[in-house]
C-alpha positions as CSV (number, residue, x, y, z in Angstrom):
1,X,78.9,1.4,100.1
2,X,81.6,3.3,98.7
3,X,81.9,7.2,99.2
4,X,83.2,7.5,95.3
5,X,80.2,10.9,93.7
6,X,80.2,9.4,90.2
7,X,80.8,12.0,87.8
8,X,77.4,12.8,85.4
9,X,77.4,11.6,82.2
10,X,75.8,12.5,78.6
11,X,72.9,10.7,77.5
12,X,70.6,10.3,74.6
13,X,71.4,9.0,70.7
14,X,73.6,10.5,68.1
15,X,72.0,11.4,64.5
16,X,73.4,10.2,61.9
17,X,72.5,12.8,58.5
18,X,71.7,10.1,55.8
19,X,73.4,10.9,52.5
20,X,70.3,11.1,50.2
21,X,69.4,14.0,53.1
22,X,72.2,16.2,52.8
23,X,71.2,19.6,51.0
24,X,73.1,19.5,47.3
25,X,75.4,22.8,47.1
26,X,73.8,24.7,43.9
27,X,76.4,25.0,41.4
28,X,75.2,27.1,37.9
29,X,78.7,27.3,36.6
30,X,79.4,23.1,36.6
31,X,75.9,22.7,35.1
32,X,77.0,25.7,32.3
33,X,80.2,23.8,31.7
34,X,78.5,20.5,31.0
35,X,76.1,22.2,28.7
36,X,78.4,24.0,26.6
37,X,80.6,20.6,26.3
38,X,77.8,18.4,25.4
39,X,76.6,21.5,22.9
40,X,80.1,22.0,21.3
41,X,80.0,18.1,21.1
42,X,77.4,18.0,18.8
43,X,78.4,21.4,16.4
44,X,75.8,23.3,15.4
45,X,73.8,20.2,14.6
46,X,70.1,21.7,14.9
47,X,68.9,17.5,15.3
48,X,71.9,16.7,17.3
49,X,71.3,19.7,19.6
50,X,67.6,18.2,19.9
51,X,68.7,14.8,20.2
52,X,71.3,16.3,23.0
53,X,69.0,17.8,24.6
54,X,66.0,14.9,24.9
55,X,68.4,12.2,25.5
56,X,71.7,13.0,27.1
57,X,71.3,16.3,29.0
58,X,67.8,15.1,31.0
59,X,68.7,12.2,30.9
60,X,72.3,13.0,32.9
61,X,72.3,15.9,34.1
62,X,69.6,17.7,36.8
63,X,67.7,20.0,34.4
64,X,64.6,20.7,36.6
65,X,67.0,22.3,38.7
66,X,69.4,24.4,36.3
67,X,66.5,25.0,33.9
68,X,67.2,28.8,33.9
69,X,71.3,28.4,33.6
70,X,69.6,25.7,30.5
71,X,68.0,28.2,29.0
72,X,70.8,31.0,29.1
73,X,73.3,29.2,27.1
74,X,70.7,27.6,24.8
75,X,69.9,31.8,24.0
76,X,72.6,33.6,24.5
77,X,75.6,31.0,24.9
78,X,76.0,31.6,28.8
79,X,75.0,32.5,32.3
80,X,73.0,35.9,32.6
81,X,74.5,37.7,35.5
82,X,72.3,40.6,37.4
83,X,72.6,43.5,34.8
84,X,73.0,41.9,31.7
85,X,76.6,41.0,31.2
86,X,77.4,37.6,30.8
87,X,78.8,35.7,34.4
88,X,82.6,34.8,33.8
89,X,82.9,35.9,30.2
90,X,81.9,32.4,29.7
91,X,80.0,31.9,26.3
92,X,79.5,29.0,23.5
93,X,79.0,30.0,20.0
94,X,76.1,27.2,19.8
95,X,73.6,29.2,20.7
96,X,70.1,31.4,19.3
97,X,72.1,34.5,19.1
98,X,75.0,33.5,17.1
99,X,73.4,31.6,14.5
100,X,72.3,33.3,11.0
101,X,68.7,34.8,10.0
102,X,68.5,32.1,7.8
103,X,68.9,29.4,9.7
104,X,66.6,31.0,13.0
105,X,63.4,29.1,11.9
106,X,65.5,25.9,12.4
107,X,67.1,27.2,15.4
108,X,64.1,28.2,17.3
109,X,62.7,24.7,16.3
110,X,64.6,23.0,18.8
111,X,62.9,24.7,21.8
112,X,59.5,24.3,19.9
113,X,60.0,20.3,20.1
114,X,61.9,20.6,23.1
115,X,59.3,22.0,25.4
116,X,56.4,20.0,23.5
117,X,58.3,17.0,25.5
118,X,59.0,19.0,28.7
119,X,56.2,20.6,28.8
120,X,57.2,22.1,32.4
121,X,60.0,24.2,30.9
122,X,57.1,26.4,29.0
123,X,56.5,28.8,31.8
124,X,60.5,29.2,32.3
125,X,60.9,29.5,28.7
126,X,58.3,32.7,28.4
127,X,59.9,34.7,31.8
128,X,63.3,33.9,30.2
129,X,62.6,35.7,26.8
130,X,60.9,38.3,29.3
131,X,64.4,39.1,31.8
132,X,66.2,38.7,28.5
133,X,64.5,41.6,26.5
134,X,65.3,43.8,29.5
135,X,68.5,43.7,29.7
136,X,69.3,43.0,26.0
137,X,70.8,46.3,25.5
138,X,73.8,45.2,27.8
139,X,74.4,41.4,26.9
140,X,73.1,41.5,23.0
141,X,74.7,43.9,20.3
142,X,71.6,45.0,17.4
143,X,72.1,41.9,15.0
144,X,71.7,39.7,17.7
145,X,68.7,41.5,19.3
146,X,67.4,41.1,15.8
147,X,68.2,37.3,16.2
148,X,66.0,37.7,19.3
149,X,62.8,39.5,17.8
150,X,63.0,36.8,15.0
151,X,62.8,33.7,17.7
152,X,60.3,35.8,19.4
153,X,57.8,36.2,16.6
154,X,57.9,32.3,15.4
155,X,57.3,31.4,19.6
156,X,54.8,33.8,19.4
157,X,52.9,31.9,16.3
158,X,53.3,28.8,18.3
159,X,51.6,29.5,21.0
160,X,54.8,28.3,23.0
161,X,55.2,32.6,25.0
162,X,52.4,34.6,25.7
163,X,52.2,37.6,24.9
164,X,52.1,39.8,27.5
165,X,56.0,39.6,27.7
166,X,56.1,42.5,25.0
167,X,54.9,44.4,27.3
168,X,58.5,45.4,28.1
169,X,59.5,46.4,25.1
170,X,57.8,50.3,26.6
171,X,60.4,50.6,29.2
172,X,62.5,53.8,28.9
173,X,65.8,52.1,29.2
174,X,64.8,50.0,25.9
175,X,63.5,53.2,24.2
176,X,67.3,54.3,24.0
177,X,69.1,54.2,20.9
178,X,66.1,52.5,19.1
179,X,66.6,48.8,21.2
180,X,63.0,48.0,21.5
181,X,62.1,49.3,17.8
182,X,65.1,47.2,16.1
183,X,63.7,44.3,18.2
184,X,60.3,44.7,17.0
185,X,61.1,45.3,13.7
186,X,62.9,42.3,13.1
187,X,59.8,40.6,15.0
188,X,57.3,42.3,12.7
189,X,59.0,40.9,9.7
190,X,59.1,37.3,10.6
191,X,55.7,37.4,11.5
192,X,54.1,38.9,7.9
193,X,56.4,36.4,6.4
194,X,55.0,33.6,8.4
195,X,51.1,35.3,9.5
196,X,49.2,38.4,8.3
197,X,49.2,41.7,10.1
198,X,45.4,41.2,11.6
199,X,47.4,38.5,13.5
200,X,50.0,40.2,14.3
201,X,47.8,43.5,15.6
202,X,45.5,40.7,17.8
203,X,48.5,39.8,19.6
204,X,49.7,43.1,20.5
205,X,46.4,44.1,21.4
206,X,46.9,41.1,23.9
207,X,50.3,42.8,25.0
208,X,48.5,45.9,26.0
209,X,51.0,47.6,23.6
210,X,49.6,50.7,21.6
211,X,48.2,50.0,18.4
212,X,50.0,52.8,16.7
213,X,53.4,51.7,18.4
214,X,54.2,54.8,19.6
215,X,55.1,53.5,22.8
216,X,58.1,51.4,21.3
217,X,59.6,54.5,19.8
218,X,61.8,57.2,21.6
219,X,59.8,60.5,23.1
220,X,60.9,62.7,20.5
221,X,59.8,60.1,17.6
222,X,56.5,59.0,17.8
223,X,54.8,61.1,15.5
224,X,52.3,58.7,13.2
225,X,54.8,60.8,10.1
226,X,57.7,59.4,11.8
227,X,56.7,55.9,12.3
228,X,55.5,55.6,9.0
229,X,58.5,56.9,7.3
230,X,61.0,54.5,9.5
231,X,58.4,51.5,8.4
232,X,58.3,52.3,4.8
233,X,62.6,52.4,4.5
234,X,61.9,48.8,6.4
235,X,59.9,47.8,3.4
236,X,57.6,47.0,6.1
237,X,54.7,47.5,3.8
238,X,51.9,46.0,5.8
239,X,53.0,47.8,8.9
240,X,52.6,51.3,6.7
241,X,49.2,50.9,5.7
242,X,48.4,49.5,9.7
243,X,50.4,53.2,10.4
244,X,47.6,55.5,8.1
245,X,44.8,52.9,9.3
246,X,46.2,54.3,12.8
247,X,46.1,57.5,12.0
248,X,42.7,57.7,10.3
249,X,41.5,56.1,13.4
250,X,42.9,58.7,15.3
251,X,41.4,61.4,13.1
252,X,38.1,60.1,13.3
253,X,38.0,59.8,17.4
254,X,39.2,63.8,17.2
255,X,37.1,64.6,14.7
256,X,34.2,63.0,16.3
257,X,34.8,64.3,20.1
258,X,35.1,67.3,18.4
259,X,31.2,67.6,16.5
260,X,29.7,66.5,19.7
261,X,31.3,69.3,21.4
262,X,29.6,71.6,18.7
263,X,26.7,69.6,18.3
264,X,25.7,69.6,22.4
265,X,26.5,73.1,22.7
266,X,23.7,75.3,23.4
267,X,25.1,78.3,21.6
268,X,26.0,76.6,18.6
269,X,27.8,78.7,15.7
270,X,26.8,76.8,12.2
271,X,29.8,78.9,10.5
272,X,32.1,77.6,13.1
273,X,31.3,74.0,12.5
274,X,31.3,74.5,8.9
275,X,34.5,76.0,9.1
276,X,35.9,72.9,11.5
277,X,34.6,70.7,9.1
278,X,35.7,71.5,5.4
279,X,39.2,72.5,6.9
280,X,39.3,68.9,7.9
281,X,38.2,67.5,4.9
282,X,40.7,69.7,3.1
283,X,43.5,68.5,5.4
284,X,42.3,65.3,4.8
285,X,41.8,64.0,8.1
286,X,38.1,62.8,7.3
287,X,37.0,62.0,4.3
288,X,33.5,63.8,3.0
289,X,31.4,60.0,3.6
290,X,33.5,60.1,6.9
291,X,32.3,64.0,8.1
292,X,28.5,63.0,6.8
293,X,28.5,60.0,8.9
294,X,30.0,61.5,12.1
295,X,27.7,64.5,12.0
296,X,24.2,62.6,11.1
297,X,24.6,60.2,14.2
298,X,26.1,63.0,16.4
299,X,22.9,64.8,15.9
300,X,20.7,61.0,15.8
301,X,22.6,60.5,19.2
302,X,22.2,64.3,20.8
303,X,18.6,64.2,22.0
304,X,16.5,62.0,24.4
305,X,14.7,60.3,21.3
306,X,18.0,58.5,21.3
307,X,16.9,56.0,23.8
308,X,13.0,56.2,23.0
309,X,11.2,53.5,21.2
310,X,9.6,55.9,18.7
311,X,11.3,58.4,17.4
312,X,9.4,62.7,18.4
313,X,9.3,65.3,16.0
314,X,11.4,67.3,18.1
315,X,14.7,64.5,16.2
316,X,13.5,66.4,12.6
317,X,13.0,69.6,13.8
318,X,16.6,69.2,15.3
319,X,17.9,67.4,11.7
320,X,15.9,70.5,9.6
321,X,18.6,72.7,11.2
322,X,21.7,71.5,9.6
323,X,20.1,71.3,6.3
324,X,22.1,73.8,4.7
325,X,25.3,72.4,6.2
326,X,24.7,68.8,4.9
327,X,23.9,70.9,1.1
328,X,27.4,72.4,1.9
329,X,29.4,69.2,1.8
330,X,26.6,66.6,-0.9
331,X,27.8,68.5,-4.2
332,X,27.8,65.8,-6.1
333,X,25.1,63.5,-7.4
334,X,27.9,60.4,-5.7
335,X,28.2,62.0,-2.3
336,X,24.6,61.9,-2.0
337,X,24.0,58.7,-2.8
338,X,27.0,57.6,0.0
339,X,24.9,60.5,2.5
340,X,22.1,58.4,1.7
341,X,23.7,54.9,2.5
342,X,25.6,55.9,5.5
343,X,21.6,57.1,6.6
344,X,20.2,53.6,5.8
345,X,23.6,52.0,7.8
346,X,22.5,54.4,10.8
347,X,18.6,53.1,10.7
348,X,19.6,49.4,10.2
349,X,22.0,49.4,13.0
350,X,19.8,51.3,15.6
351,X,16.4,49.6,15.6
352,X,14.2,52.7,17.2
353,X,15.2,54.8,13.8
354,X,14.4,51.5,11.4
355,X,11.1,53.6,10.4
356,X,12.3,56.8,10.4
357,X,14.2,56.3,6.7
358,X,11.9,57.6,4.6
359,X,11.0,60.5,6.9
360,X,14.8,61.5,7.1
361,X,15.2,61.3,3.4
362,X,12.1,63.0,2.2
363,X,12.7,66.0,4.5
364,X,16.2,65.9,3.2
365,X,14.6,66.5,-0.5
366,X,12.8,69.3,0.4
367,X,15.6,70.5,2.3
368,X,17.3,70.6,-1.0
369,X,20.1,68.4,0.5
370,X,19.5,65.4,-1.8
371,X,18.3,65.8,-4.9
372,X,15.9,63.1,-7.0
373,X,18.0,61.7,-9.1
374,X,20.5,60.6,-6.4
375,X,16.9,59.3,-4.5
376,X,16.1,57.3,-7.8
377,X,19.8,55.9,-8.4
378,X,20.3,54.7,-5.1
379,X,16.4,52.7,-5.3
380,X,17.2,51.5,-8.4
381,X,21.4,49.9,-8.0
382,X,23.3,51.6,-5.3
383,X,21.9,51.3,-2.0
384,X,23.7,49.4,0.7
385,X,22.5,45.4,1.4
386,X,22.0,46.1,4.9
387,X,18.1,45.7,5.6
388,X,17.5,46.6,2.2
389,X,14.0,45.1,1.7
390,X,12.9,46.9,4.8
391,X,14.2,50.4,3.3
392,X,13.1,49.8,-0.3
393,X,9.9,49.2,0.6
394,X,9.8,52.3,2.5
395,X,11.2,54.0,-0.2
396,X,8.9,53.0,-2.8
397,X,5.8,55.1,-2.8
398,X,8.2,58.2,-2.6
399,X,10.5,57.0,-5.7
400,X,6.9,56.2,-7.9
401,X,6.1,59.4,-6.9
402,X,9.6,61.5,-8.0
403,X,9.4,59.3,-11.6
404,X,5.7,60.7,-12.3
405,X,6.4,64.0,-11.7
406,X,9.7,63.7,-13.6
407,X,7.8,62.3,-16.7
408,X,4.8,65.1,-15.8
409,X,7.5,67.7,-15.8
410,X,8.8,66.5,-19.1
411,X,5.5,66.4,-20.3
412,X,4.5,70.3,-19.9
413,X,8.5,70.6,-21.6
414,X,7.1,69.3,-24.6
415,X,3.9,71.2,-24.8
């Protein structure tokens, strides 16, 4: 036996990294490159760019992974650094924001068909638009930001975005120098020449922006005045008249928080509210219909009848009181045939006063508030379709009644 110590040794297998396992290095820019050649290959091609894009670049080139860096150049001609500014000054005139107005429709096409084929790229394509819009101020000038609100609007109509990425368009850094409103405006005007503004209004009611818009506009400009007069040297017509439906909106919520205050008030001033009322109507924030309406179901809505199956005496003795007021504003025989309607609308939409019409409207009469001919007019061809049979026949021993003594009245004339 030999007296050699052997010297220890290393044991165990060596692991050989397969090929297929190796992790690929992530490389935006060589992606960028092979998407602007292919892009500049084609020109400004709108089917060639599809075809491109279908055939050759999935086809070739690892899209699933570089779908971001894909959808940079395809908007804005190149890769989107932090910020806004474009990575390596590296940019491709085939691209959404240097084409022409004319030719966006076409343009914005392509990603329509594009995604309907990959239909895993929509979710990318809606959070692009979304980090795009924020930092448009830096990497777009204001014709291509129009560019932008254009695309926008027509993937908007397509279902292809939601809407929620809007949404953005309130942050201050956007409300500078008018950014967000140039971008909606351009928006706003592809979608009434595609859509119609109850569209429109629906889906920025789904992107939880204002209805008036005043969050889009800068602090010191967002008067209902203002945005009207911007929209109407637009010749954004539609968007005017939604501005005034706006503001009469707004009227009417002030208008009405401000009757109840009146109304619930336990030392109520009548020459106050009469006051608050006709300067109103003379300012015309509410029209006369509008103040009639407001204050007959204020004071229908005040009292605990409200929620009672029948309606108390105590609802007329409280109506009896602002007799004189309602005679204040119904000076014409027209205004109390609308008073008269806006009363049957009331009744027919709150089924517990459905029977008290002809009560309301006879104490009315002999409140002097509504006079006979108005009663007889409105029987006869100007009431309101809503539940009319019910009301007409309610109506109808009082109105035979009003013509007899008419023609009686006449009668003792002549003698």
């Amino acid at each position: 036996m030999s007296g050699k110590t052997l010297k220890p040794t290393l044991s165990g297998s060596r692991n050989k990294t397969r090929k297929r396992d190796e992790k690929e290095r992530y490389e935006p820019a060589v992606f960028r490159d092979a998407i602007i050649t292919g892009l500049e290959d084609v020109g400004n091609n709108h089917d060639q760019i599809l075809r491109y894009l279908c055939e050759t670049a999935t086809g070739k080139l690892d899209v699933k992974r570089y779908g971001e860096v894909l959808l940079d150049v395809l908007f804005v001609g190149g890769i989107i650094a932090p910020g806004g500014a474009i990575e390596g000054n590296v940019r491709t005139d085939i691209c959404l924001t240097r084409q022409s107005h004319e030719d966006m429709k076409s343009f914005t096409n392509i990603y329509i068909q594009f995604i309907r084929r990959y239909k895993w790229l929509q979710k990318s394509l809606g959070e692009e638009i979304r980090k795009i819009i924020m930092v448009m101020r830096v990497c777009l000038n204001e014709n291509e930001r129009g560019l932008l609100g254009s695309a926008t609007a027509y993937l908007l109509i397509e279902g292809i975005i939601p809407p929620n990425l809007l949404s953005g368009l309130t942050q201050e850094h956007l409300l500078k120098d008018d950014v967000a409103v140039h971008f909606a405006t351009s928006l706003f005007r592809t979608w009434l020449q595609e859509r119609d503004i109850t569209s429109l209004t629906s889906t920025l009611k789904k992107a939880s922006l204002d209805p008036s818009l005043q969050d889009i506009f800068p602090l010191g400009q967002r008067s209902l005045d203002h945005i009207e007069q911007y929209f109407e040297n637009e010749a954004l017509n539609e968007m005017v008249q939604h501005v005034r439906s706006q503001r009469k909106n707004n009227n009417r919520k002030v208008f009405m928080a401000r009757i109840k205050l009146y109304i619930n008030d336990d030392e109520y001033n009548t020459t106050e509210l009469t006051g608050y009322i006709k300067d109103a109507i003379d300012a015309g924030r509410v029209t006369t219909p509008m103040a009639l309406q407001i204050l007959f179901s204020t004071i229908a809505n005040s009292g605990e009848w409200a929620s009672q199956e029948s309606i108390p005496d105590d609802f007329y003795k409280e109506l009896k009181q602002y007799c004189p007021l309602f005679k204040g504003l119904v000076v014409s025989d027209k205004l109390q045939i609308e008073f008269i309607n806006k009363i049957q609308e009331f009744c027919y939409d709150n089924i517990n006063f459905l029977k008290t019409f002809q009560k309301i409207i006879f104490m009315l009469y002999n409140g002097n508030v509504i006079e006979e001919e108005a009663i007889v007019s409105w029987y006869k061809q100007h009431h309101s379709s809503k539940g009319q049979m019910q009301f007409l026949s309610q109506m109808e021993k009082m109105v035979h009644w009003l013509e007899n003594a008419e023609e009686e009245d006449s009668d003792e004339d002549e003698e």
